[in-house]
BAFI-3210 file (N, C-alpha, C; in Angstrom, 3 decimals, decimal comma, padded with zeros to 6 digits):
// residues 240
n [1|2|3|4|5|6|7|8|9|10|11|12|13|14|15|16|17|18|19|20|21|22|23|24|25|26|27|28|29|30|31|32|33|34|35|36|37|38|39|40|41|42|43|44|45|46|47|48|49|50|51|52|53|54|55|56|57|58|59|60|61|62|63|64|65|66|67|68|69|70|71|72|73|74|75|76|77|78|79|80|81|82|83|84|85|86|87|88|89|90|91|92|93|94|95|96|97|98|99|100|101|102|103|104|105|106|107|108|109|110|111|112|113|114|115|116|117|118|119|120|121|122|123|124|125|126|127|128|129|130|131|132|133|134|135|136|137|138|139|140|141|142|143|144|145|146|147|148|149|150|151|152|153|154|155|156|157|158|159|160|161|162|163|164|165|166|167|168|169|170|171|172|173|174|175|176|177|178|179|180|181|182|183|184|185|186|187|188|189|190|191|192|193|194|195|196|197|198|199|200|201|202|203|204|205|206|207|208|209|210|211|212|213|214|215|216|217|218|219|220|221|222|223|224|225|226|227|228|229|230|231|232|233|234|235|236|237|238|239|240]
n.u [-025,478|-022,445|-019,837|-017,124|-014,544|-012,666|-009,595|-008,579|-010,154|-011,299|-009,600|-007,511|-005,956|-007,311|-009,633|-010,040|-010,724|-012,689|-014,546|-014,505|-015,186|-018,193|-018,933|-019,146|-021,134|-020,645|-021,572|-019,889|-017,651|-016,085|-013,023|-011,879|-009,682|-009,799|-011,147|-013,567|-014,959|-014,253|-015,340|-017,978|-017,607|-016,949|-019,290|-021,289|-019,814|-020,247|-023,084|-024,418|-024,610|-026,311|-027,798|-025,405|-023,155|-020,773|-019,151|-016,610|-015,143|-011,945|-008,779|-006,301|-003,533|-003,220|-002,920|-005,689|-007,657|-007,873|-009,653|-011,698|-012,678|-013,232|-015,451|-017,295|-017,738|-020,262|-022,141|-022,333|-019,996|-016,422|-016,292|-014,034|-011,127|-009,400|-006,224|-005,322|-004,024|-001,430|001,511|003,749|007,382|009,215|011,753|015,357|018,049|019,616|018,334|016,082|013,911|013,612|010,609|009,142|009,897|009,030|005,999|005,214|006,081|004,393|001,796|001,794|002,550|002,285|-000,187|-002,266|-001,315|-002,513|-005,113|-006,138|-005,876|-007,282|-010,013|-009,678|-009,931|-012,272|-014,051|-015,138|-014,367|-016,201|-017,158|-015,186|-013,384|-011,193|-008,121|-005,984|-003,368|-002,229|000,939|003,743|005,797|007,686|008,833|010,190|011,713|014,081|014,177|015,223|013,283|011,982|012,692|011,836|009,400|008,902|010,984|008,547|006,894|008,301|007,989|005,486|004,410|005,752|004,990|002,347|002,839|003,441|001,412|-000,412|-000,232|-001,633|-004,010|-004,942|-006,011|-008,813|-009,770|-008,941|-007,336|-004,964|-002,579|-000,787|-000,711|001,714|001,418|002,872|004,228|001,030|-000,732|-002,182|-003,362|-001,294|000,607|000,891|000,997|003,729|006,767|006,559|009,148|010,079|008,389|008,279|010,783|010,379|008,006|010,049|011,581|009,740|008,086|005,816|005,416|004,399|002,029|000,443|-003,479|-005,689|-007,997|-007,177|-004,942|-006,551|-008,437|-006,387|-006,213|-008,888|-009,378|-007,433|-008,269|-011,168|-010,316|-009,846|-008,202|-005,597|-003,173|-000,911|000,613|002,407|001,800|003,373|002,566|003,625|003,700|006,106|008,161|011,585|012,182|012,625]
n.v [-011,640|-010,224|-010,889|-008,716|-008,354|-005,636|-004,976|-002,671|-000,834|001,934|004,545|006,055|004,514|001,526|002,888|003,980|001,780|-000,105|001,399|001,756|-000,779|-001,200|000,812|-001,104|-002,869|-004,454|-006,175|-004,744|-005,231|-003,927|-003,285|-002,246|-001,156|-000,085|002,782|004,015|006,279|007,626|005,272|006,508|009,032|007,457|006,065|007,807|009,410|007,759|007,011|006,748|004,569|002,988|-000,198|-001,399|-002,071|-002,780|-003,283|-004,289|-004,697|-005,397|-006,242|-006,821|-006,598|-008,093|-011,669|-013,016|-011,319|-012,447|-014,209|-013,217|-011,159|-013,889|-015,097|-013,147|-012,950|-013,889|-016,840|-017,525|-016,677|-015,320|-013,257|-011,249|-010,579|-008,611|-007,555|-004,787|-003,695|-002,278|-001,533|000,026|001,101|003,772|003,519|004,431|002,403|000,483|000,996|-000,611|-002,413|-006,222|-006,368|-004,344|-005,609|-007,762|-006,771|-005,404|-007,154|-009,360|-007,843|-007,014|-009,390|-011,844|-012,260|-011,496|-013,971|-016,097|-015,120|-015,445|-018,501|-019,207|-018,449|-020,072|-022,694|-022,556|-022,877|-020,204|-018,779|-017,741|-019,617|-018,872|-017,125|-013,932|-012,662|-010,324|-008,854|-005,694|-004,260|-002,703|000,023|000,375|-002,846|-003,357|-001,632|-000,178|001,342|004,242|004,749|002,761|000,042|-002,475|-002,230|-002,331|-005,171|-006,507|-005,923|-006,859|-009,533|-010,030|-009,579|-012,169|-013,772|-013,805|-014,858|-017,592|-018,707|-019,499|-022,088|-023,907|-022,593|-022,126|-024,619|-024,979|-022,250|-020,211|-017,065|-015,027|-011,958|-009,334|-006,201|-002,947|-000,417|002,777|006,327|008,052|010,059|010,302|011,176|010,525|010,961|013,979|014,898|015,187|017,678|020,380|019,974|017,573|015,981|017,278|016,161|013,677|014,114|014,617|012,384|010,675|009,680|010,411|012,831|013,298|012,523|009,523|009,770|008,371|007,142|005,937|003,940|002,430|001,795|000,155|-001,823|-002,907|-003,556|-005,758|-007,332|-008,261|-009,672|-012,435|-014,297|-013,507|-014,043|-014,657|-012,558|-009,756|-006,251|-003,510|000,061|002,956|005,265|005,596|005,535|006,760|006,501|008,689]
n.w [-004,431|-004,526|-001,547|000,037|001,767|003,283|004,729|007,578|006,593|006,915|006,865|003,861|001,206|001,429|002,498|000,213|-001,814|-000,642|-001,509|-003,559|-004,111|-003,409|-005,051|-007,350|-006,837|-004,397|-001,323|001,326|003,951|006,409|007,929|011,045|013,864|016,255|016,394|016,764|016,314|013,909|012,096|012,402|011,226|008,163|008,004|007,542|005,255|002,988|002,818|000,774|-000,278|001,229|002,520|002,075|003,458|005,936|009,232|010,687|013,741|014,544|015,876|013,822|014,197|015,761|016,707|017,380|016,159|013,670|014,038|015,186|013,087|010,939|012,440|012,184|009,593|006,775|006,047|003,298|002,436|000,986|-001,679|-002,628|-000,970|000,493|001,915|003,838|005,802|007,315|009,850|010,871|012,319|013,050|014,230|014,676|012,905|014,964|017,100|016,810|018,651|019,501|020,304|019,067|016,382|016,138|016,199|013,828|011,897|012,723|012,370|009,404|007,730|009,031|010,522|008,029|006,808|008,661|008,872|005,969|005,931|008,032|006,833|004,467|005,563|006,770|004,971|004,118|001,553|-001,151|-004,658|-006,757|-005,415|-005,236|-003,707|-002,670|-001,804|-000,240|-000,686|-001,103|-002,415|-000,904|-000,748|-002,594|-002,978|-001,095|001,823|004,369|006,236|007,769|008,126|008,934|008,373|005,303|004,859|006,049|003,776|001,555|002,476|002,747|-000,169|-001,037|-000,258|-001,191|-003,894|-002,571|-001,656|-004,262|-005,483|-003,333|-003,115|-005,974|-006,715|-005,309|-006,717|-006,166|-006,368|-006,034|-005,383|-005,067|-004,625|-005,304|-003,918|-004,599|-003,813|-001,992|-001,890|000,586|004,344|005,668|004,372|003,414|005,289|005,748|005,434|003,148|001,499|001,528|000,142|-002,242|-003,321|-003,359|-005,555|-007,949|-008,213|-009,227|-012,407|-013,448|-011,955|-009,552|-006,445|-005,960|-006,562|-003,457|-004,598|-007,552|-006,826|-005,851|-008,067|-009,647|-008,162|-007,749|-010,423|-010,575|-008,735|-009,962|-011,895|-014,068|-015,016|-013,772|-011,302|-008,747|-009,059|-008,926|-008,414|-009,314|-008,168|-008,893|-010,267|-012,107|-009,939|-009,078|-012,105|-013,113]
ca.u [-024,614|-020,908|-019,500|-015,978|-013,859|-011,549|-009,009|-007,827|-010,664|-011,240|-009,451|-006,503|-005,942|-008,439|-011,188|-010,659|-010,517|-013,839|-015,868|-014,737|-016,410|-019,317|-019,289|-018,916|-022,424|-020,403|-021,419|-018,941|-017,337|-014,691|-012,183|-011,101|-009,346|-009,716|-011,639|-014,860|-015,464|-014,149|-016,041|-019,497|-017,555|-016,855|-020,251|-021,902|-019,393|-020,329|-024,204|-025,377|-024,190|-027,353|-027,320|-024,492|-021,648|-020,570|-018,145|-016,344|-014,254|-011,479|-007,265|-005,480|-002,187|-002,983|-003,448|-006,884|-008,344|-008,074|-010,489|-013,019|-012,858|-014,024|-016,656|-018,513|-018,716|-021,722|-021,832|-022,221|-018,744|-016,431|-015,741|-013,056|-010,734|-008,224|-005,373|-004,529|-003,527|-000,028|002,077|005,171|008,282|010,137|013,013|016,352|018,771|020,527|018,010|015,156|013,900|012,812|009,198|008,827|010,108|007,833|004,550|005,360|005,828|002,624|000,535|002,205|002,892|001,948|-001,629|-002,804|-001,236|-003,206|-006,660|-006,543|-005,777|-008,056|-011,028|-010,006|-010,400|-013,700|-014,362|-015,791|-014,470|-016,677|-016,242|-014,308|-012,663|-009,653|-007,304|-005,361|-002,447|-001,442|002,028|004,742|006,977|009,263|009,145|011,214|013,415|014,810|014,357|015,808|012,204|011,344|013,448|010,571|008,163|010,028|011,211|007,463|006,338|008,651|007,389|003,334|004,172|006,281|003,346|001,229|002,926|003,620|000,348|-001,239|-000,491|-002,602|-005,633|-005,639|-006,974|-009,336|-010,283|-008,965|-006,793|-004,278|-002,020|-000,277|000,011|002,606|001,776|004,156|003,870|-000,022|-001,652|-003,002|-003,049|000,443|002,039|-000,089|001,930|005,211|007,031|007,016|010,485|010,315|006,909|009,106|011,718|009,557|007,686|011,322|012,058|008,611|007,840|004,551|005,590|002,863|001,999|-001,094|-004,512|-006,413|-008,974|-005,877|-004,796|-007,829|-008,940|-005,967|-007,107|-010,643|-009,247|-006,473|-009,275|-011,621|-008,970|-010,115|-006,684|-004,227|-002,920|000,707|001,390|002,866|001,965|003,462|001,595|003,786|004,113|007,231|009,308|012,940|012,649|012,820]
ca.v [-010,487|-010,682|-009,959|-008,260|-007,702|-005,088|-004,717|-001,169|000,005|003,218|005,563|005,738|003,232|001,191|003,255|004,414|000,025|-000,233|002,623|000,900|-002,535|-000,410|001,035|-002,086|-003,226|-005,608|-005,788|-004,525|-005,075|-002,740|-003,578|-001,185|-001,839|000,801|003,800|003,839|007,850|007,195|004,561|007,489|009,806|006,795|006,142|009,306|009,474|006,241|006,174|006,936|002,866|002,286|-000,941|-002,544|-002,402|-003,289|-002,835|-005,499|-004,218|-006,755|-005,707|-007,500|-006,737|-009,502|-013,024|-012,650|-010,521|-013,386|-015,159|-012,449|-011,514|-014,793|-015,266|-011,881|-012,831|-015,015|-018,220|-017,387|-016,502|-013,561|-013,156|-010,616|-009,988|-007,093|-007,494|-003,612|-003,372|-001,927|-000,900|000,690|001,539|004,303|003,568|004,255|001,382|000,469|000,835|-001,400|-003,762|-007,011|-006,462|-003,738|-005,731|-008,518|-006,409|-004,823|-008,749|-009,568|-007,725|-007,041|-010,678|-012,900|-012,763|-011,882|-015,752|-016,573|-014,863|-016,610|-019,871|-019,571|-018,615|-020,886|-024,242|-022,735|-022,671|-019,177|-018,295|-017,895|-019,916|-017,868|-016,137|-013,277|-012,411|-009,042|-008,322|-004,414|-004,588|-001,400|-000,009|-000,431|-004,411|-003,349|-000,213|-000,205|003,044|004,453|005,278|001,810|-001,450|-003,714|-001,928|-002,557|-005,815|-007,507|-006,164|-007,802|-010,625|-009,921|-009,680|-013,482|-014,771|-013,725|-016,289|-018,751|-018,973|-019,692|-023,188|-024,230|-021,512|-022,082|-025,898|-024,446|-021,585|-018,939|-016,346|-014,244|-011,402|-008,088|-004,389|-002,090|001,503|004,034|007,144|008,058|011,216|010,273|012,094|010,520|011,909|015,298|015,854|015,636|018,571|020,467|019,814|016,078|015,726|017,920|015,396|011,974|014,310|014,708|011,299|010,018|009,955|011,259|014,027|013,625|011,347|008,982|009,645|007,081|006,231|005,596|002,889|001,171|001,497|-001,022|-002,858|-003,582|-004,546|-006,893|-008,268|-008,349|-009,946|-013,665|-014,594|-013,002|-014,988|-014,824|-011,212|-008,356|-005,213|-002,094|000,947|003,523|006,573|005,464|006,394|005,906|006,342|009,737]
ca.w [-004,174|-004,036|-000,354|000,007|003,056|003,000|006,249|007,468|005,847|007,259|006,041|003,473|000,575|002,298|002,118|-001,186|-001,698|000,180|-001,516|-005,052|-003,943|-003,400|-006,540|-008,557|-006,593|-003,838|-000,196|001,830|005,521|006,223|009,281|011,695|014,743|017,559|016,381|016,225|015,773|012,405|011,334|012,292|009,795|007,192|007,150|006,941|003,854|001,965|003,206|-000,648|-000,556|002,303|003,964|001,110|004,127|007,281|010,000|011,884|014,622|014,882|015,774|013,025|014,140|016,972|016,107|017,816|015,471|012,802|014,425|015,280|012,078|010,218|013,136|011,614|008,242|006,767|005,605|001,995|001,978|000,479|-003,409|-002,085|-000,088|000,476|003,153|003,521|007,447|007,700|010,658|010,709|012,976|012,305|015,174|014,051|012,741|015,504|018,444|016,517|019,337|018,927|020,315|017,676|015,245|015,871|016,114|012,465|011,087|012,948|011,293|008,154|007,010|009,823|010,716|007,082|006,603|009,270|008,751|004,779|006,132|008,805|005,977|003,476|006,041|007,947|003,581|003,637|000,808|-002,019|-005,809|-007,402|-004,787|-005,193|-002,306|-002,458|-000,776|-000,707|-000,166|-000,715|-003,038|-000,344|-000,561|-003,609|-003,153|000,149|002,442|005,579|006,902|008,558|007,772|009,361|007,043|004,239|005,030|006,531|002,495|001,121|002,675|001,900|-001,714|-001,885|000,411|-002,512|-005,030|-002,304|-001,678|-005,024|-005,270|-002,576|-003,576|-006,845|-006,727|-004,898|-007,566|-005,438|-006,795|-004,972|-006,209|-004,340|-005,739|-004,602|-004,191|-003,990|-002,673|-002,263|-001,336|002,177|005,303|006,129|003,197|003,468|006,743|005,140|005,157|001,502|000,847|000,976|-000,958|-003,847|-003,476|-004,141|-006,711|-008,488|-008,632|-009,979|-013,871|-013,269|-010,967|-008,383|-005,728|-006,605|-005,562|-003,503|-005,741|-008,308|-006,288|-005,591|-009,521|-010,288|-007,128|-007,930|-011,864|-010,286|-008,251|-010,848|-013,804|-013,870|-015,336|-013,380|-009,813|-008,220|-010,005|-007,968|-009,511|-009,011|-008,433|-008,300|-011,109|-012,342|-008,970|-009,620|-013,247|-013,961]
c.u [-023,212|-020,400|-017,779|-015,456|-012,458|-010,810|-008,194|-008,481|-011,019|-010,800|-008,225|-007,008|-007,373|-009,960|-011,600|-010,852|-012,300|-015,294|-015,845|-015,746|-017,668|-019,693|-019,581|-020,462|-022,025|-021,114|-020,263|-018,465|-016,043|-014,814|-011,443|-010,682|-009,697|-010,946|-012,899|-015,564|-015,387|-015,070|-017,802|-018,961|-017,997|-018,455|-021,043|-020,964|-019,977|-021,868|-024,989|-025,658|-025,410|-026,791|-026,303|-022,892|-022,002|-019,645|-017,945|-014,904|-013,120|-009,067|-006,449|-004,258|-002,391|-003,662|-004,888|-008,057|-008,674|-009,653|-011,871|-013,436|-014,181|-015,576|-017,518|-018,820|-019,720|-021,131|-021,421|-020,866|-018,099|-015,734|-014,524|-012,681|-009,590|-007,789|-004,752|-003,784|-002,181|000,822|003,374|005,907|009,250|011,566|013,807|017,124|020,131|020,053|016,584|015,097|012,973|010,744|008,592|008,744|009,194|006,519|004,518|005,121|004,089|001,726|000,329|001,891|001,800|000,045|-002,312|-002,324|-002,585|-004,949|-006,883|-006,533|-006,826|-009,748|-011,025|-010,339|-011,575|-014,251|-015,784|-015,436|-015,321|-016,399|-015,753|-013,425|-011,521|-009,466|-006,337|-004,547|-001,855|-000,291|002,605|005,251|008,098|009,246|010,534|012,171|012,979|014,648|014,818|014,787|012,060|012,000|012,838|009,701|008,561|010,376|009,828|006,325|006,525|007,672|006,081|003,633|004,909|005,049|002,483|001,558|003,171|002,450|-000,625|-001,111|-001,184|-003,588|-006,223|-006,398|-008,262|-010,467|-010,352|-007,887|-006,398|-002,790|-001,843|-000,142|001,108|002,370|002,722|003,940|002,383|-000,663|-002,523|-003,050|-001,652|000,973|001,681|000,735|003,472|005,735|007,173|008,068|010,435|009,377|008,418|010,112|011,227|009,048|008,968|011,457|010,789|007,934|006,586|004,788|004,664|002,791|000,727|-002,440|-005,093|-006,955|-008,346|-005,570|-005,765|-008,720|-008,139|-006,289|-008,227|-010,390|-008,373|-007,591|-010,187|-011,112|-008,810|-008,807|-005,413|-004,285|-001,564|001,300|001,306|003,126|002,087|002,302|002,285|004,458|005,155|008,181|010,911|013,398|013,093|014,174]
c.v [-010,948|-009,661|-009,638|-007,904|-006,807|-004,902|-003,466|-000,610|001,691|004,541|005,670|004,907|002,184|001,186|003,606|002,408|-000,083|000,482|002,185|-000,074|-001,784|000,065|000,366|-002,940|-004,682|-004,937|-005,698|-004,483|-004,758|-002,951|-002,287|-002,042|-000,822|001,844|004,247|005,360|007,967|006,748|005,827|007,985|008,657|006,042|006,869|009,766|008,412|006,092|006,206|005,273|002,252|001,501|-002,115|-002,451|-002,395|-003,501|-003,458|-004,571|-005,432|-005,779|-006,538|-007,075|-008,063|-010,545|-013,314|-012,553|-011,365|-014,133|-014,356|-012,000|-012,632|-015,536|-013,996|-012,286|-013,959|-016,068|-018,437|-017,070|-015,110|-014,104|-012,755|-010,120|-008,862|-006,546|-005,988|-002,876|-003,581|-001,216|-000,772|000,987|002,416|003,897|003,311|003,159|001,487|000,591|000,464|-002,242|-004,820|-007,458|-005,508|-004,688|-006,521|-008,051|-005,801|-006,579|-009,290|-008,819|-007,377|-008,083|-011,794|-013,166|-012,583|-013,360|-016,210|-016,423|-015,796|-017,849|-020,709|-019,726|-019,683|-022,455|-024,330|-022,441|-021,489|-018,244|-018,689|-018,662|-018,630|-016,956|-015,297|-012,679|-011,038|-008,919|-006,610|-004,206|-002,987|-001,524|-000,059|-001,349|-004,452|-002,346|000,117|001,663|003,031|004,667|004,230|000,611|-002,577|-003,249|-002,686|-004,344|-006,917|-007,064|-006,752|-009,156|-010,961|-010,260|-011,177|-013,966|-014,739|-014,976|-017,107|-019,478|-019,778|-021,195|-024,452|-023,708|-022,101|-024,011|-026,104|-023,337|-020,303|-018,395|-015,244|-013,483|-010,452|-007,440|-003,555|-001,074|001,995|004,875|007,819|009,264|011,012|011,118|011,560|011,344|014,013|015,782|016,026|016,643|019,085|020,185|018,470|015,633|016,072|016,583|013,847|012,530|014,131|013,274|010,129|010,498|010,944|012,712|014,361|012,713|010,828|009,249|008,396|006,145|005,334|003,850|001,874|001,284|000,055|-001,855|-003,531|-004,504|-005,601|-007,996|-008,967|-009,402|-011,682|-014,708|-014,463|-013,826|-014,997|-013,442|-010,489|-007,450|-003,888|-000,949|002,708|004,941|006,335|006,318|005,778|005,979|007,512|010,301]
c.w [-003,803|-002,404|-000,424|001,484|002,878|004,623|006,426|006,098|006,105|007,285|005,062|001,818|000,896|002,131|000,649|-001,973|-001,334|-000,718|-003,570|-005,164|-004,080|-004,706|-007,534|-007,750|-005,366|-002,049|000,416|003,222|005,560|007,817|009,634|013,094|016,322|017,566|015,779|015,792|014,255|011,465|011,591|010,733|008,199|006,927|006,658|005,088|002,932|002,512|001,807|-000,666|000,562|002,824|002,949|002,115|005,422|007,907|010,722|012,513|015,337|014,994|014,852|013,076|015,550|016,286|016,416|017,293|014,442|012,373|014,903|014,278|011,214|011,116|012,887|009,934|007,414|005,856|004,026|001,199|000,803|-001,057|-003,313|-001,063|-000,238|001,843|003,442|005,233|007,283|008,645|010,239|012,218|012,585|013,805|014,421|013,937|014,169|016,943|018,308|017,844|019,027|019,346|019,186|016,303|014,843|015,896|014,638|011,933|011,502|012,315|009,675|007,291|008,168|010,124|009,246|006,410|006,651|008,602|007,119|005,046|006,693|007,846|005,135|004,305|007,003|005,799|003,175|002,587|-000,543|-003,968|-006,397|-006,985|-005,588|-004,107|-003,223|-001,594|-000,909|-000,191|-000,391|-001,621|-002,584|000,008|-001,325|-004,005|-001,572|000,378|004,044|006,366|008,282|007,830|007,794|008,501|006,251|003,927|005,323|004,758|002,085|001,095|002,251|000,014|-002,094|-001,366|-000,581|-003,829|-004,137|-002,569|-002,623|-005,192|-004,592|-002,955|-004,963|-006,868|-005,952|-005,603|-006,984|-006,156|-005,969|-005,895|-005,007|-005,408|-004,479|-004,598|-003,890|-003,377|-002,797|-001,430|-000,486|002,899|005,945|005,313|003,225|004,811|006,589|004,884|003,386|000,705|000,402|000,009|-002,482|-004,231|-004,005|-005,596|-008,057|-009,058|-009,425|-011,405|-013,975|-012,666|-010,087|-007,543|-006,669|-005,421|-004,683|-004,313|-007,344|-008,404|-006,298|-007,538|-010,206|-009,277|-007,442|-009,759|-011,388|-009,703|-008,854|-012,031|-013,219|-014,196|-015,125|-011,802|-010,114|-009,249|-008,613|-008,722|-008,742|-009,088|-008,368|-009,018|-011,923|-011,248|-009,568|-011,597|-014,123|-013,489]
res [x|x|x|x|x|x|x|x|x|x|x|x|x|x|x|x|x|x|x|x|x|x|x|x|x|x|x|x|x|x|x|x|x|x|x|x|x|x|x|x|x|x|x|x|x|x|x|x|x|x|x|x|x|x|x|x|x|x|x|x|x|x|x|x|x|x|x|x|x|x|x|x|x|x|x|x|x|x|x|x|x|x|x|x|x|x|x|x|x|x|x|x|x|x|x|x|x|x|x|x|x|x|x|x|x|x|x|x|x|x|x|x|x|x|x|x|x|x|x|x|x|x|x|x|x|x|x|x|x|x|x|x|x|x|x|x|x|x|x|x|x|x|x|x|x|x|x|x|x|x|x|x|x|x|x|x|x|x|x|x|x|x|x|x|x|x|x|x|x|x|x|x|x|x|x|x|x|x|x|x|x|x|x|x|x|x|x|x|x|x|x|x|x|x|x|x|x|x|x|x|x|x|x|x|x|x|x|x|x|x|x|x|x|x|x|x|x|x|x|x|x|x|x|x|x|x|x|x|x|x|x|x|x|x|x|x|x|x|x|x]
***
């Protein structure tokens, strides 16, 4: 059986990430960090999947979590992984502070380093591994929302080709997607005006569903030939 770890699985991107693996016949351990009421619902949703998942309770925005983490998962090691833990700051430009700024990099960029580094030299990753990074369409078009967002994607998506040079002699494979804007419960609270306004500017004219996302996810993951690609995900925003 192939095992999969997805992080900030619980609800979002994530879960729709999580409930793919499942589908494609992988075991699954889905990371949450705080909220365990959740994880009741998220399994009562996903129990058709029986006993093919599992729930490690680990904070991956602290370096910590790295390490509790790779002490839950088994020896046999993971086929996949899928870095999807993202924080944000919205504080305005100009009264950003630098403990904000560094808890956005921490768990953005910095500990998903860590937690791969830390798997690939306790060598729980499986042959053939693929690594996932879900990074942002704002790594690559700049917004006024969050600057550290924005800015700690960036970073996830070069980490994705730095990376491969080390992985792949190894036979690991590592790649980032970018979604754009995605029909969650963040975006779902957006006032109607602004929704209209992303719809406007995206070819498609819609946000993307979850399951969307995680369809080119599970093929990027899947796609024995692809490593150090950063693939957009994001309607054509910007183009229309």
């Amino acid at each position: 059986m192939k095992y999969a770890l997805v992080t900030g699985a619980t609800s979002g991107i994530g879960l729709a990430i999580a409930e793919a693996l499942l589908q494609d016949g992988c075991f699954v351990f889905l990371n949450y960090a705080h909220d365990a009421a959740r994880v009741g619902n998220v399994r009562a949703q996903l129990a058709e999947y029986g006993e093919r998942m599992g729930f490690i309770r680990a904070d991956l925005a602290e370096y910590a979590g790295a390490d509790a983490v790779a002490a839950a998962l088994p020896a046999a090691g993971l086929t996949y992984l899928v870095l999807n833990v993202g924080l944000t700051d919205r504080t305005a430009f100009g009264a950003v502070t630098a403990e904000n700024w560094e808890r956005v990099m921490r768990a953005n960029v910095n500990v998903p380093f860590f937690l791969i580094q830390g798997l690939y030299k306790a060598e729980l990753f499986a042959p053939g591994a693929s690594v996932l990074c879900v990074s942002s369409l704002l790594a690559s078009v700049p917004h006024s929302v969050s600057v550290s967002y924005g800015v700690s994607k960036a970073a996830l998506s070069a980490l994705s080709g730095n990376l491969v040079k080390f992985l792949a002699p190894a036979g690991i494979r590592i790649n980032a997607v970018e979604p754009g804007f995605v029909d969650t419960s963040w975006q779902k609270e957006k006032p109607p005006d602004q929704r209209a306004r992303i719809e406007a500017r995206t070819a498609l004219g819609r946000l993307a569903e979850p399951a969307e996302v995680a369809a080119v996810c599970l093929a990027a993951l899947k796609s024995t030939y692809l490593t150090g690609a950063v693939i957009p995900i994001s309607g054509g925003y910007g183009l229309k």
